[in-house]
N, C-alpha and C positions, 0 to 999 in steps of 0.2 A: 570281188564284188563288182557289180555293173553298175557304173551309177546312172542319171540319166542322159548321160552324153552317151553311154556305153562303154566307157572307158574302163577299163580293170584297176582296182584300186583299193587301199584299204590293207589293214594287219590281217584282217578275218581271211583273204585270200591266199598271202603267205604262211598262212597257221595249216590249210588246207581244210579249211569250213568252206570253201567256197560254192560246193555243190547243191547248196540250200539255197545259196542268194545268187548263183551265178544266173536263173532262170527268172530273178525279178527285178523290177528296177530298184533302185538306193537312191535316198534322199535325207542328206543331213536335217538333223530337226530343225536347224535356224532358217533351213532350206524350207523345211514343212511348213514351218510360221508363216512365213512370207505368199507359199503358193497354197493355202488349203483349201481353196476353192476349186483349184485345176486339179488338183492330186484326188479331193472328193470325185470329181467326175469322170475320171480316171477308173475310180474304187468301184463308182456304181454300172461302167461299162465290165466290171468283171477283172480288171487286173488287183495285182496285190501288189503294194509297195513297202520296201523295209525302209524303215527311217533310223537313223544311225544316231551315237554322240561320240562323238570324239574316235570315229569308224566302226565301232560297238554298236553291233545291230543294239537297237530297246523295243522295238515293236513293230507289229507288222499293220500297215492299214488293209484292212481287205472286207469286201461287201459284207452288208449285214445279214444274217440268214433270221429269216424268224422263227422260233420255237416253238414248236407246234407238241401235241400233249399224246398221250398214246392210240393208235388209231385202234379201237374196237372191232369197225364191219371187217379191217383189212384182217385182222387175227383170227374171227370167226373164218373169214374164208379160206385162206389158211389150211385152219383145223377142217371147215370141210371139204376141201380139195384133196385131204391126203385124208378123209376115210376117218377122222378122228372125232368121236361122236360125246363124247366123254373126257377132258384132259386132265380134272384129276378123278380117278377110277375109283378110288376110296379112302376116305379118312377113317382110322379107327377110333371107337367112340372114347378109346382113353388113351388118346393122342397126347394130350396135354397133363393127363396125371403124372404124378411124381413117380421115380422110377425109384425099385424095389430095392431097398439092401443089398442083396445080394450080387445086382449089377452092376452097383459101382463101386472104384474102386479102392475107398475105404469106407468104412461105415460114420456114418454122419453123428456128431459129439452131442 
């Protein structure tokens, strides 16, 4: 782990997890307590930092992304970009009726 001295450190590095945390910084929680204002403005220029307990990553702080809900015009475009004028072509009208004896398989009690 890199903490943020950059110094290598921690069981998770001897274990050979290190390839996860070796590209972000580490910061003990008691650590976190203390600097959460500098480590937020850290978070919102785009880095991620692992916070540790007792050298066991617990979580990672990293920017908030907002959730955005399904884009419609971009899917229509899409569909009409590649020629698709129709994406479901047909439903049949007894789609949803019960299927016949015969096709399953055993007959129903």
């Amino acid at each position: 782990m890199r903490t943020l001295s950059g110094a290598l450190d921690g069981p998770s590095c001897r274990e050979g997890r290190s390839g996860y945390l070796s590209s972000m910084d580490v910061v003990s929680i008691e650590d976190a307590q203390d600097r959460l204002t500098e480590l937020a403005r850290r978070v919102e220029r785009g880095e991620t930092i692992v916070v540790t307990r007792d050298g066991e990553p617990v979580l990672d702080l990293v920017p908030h992304r907002r959730i955005s809900g399904l884009d419609l015009e971009a899917g229509g475009a899409y569909l009409r970009a590649h020629g698709i004028t129709n994406p479901i072509p047909t439903i049949s009208d007894d789609f949803d009726d019960p299927l016949p004896e015969d096709i399953l398989l055993r007959p129903l009690a």
